[in-house]
N, C-alpha and C positions, 0 to 999 in steps of 0.2 A: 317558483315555488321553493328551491333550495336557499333561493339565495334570503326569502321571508323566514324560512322556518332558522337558517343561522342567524339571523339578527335578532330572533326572539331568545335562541338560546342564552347569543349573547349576552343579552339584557337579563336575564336570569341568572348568568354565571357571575356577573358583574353586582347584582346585587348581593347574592352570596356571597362576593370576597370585599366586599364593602363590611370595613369592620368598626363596629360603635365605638367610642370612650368608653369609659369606667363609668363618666358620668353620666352619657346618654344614657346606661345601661341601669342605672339606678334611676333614673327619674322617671323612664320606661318601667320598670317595675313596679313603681308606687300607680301605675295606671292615672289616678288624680292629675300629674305632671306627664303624661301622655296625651290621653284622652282629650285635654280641656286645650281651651287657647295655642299656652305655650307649647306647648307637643305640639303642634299643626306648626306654629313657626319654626322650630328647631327642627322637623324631620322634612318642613319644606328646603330649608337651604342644605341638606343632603340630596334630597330628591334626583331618583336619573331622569338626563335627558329625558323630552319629549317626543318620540317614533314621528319619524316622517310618514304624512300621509298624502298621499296623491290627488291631487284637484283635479286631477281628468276623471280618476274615476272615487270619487268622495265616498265614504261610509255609508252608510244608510245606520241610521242610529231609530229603534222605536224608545219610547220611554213613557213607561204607566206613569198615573199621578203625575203627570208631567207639566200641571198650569201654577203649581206653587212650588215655594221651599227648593230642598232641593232640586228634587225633580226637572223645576223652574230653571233653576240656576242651570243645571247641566243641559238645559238644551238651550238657554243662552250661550256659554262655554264652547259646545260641539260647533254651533251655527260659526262662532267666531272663527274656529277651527277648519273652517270650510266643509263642514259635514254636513249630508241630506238629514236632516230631525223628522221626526212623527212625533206624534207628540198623540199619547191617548189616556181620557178622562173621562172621569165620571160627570161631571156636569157639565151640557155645551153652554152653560153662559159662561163659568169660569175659563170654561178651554180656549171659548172664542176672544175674552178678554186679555189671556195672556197669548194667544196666536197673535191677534193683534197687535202688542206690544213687544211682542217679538219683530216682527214685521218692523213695524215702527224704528227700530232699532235694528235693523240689518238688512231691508231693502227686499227680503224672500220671506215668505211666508212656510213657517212650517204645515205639514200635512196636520190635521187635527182629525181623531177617531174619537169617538164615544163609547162607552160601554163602562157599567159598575163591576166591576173585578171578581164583586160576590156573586154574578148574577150566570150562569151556565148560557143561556139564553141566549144574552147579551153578547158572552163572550164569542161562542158559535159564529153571530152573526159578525159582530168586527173582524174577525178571523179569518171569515168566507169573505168578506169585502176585500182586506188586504192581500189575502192571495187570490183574488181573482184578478186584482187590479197587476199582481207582478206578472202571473201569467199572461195577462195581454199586455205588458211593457207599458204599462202606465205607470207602474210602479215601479222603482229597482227593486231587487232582495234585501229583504234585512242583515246587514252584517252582525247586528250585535242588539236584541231585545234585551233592556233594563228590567228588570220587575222591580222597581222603584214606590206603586201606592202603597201604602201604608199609613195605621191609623195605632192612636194608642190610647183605649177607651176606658170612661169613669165607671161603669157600668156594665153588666152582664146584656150582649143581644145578640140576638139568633141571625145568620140569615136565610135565604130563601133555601139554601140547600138543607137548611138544618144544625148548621155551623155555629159556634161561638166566631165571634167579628172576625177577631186576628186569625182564627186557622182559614176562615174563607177568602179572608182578603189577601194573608200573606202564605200560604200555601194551596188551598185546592183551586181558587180562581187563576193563581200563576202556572198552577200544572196544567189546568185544562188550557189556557192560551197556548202555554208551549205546546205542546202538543197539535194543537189547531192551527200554528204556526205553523209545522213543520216545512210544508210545502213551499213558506214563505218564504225563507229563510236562504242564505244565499250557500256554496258549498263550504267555505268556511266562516262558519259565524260563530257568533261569539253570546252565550245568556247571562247574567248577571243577575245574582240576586242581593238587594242592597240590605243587608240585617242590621243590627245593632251591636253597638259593644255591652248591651244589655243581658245576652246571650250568654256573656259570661257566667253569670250566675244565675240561671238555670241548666238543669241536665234537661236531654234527651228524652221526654214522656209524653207519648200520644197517647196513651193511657189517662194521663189527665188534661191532656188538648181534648179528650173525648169526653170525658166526665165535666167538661163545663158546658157540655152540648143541652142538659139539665137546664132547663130556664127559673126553676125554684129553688137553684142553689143559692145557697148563702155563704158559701166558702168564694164566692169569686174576687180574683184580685185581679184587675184590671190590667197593672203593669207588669205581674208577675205572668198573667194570660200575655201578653208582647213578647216578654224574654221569653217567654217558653218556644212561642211561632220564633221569634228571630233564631233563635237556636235550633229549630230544626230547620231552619230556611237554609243552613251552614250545608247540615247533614244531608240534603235534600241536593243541594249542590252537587255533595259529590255522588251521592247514589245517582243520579242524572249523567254526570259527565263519564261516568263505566261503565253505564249502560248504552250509551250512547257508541262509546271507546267500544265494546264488545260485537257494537255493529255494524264497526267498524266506519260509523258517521266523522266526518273531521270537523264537531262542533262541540267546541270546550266550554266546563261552566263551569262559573266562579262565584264566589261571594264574596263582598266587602261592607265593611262596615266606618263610616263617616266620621266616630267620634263623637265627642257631644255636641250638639249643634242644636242654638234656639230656633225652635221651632214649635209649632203652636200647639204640637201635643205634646212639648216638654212643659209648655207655659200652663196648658189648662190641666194636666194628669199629674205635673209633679211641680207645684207651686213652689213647694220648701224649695225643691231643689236647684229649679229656676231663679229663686229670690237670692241664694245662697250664691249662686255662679253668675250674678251681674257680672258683667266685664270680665270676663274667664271662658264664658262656651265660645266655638265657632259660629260663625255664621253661615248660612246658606250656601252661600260660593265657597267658601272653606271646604266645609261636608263635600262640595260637588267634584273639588281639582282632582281630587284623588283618582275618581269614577270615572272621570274623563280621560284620564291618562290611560286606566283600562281598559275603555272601552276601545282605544285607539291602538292598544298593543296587538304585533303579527300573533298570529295564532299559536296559544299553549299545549303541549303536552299534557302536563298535570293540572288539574284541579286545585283549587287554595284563597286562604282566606287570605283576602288581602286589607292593610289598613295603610293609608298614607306611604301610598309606594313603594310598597315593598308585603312578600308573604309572609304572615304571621301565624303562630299556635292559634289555631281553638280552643284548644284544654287547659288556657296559664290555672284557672281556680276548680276544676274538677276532673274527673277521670274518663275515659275515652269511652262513649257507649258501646255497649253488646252487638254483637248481627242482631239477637234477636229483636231488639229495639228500632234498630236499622230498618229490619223487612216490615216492622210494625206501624214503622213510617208511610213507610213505600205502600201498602196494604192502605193504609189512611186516607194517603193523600189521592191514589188511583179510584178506590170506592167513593170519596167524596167528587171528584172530580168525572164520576161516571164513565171510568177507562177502563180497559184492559190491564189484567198487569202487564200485558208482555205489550204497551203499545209504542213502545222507543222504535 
């Protein structure tokens, strides 16, 4: 235990005295020369070392949204990695076709779960399967649950709990899991929420994550309704990882965000922007190395957003939200998620 939690310090203290150029530092700044392609090659050949992981007793990695895109990528990545994958989706053809070709390509088969993210239901029952499966050692523990699905839509739609898409998909469906998880999960595990560098520019407003709940709205902006979830998925991180810390659990969460990466709801929600960044975004496996590296690190103290190996501001284009914004989250996301507030 001593000798995990110095090697994480380690790698923490080592990234903080890792110091940029002048140049890194300005092409970091313009975000543009971050974000896109070159930023992914330039901060990969800084990149620290990779954390030894043990083959005896391998990770247990789950990961939502896990038959495409990223999601895909990183549990190709893990598998190569020597890590046990789950892999869970919303639809079993797609899931079964990438299990498959997962398979195909590494000789084990990952575990594959079902369940739509927006669905309460749903989630319960995947939930009850995997911890019923670890209590009887069919399963291992989770070390490290990704909430990785995500969607980023042309249009205003509800789901079943009452939600605009992105607060259900990428907040109340990840809180009700966790939570349903708990029992799953191993004594040090690790949650990750994958947000956007989209995040950036929006603030902190469940106030108007609420007011798209309105299905006659005509104020709805699709990709502005994303930024807004990715940015409180940040803030959601860390109200989770103190409350958690408060009760005194030894399970750290984080958030990270992949960069620009084509993917098919950059192709179909932001055509310009897609057309614009031919041969400039990352790809799939790009967005995933970073993720992997995290999920694979000895367990953290603090909470932090991380981007391309290393922790980064939240706040580079806006100002640091209120508490009471904070608890207005937390109040959001437990009522839609049909919890307690006190259920950490």
């Amino acid at each position: 235990m001593q000798a995990t939690a110095q090697s994480s310090a380690q790698i923490l203290a080592d990234l903080k005295q890792s110091s940029r150029s002048f140049k890194d530092w300005l092409l970091d700044s313009s975000i543009y020369y971050s974000f896109d392609l070159s930023g992914f090659l330039r901060h990969q050949r800084l990149a620290p070392q990779f954390p030894n992981i043990s083959l005896e007793h391998p990770k247990h990695i789950l990961i939502t949204g896990a038959n495409s895109g990223i999601g895909y990528a990183l549990c190709d990545l893990l598998l190569d990695r020597g890590c046990q994958v789950s892999m869970l989706c919303r639809s079993h053809e797609r899931g079964q076709k990438a299990q498959q070709k997962l398979m195909d390509k590494h000789g084990i088969s990952p575990k594959l779960y079902i369940a739509d993210i927006t669905n309460l239901n749903a989630i319960d029952s995947v939930a009850t399967q995997i911890c019923t499966e670890v209590a009887s050692n069919r399963q291992t523990a989770i070390d490290c649950l990704v909430h990785n699905a995500g969607l980023l839509p042309n249009s205003l739609s509800i789901t079943s709990t009452g939600h605009e898409l992105t607060v259900g998909a990428h907040l109340i469906g990840p809180t009700r899991l966790t939570a349903k998880l708990m029992d799953g999960l191993a004594h040090q595990a690790r949650i990750i929420f994958m947000s956007s560098g989209g995040m950036y520019f929006a603030p902190l407003d469940p106030k108007q994550m609420l007011a798209y709940q309105d299905e006659n709205s005509k104020a709805y902006d699709g990709v502005f309704a994303y930024a807004l979830s990715k940015r409180a998925q940040v803030e959601l991180a860390q109200l989770l990882h103190k409350k958690l810390s408060l009760h005194n659990k030894q399970i750290d969460v984080q958030s990270i965000h992949p960069g620009w990466v084509d993917t098919p709801g950059v192709q179909g929600s932001l055509a310009k922007f897609h057309e614009r960044m031919q041969g400039k975004l990352r790809d799939s496996y790009q967005g995933a190395l970073p993720a992997e590296w995290l999920c694979c690190l000895p367990p953290l103290q603090d909470s932090s957003f991380w981007f391309d190996w290393a922790p980064r501001s939240p706040y580079l284009l806006g100002k640091r939200p209120k508490q009471f914004q904070k608890d207005a989250l937390w109040t959001m996301v437990c009522t839609g998620a049909n919890l307690p507030f006190d259920w950490v």
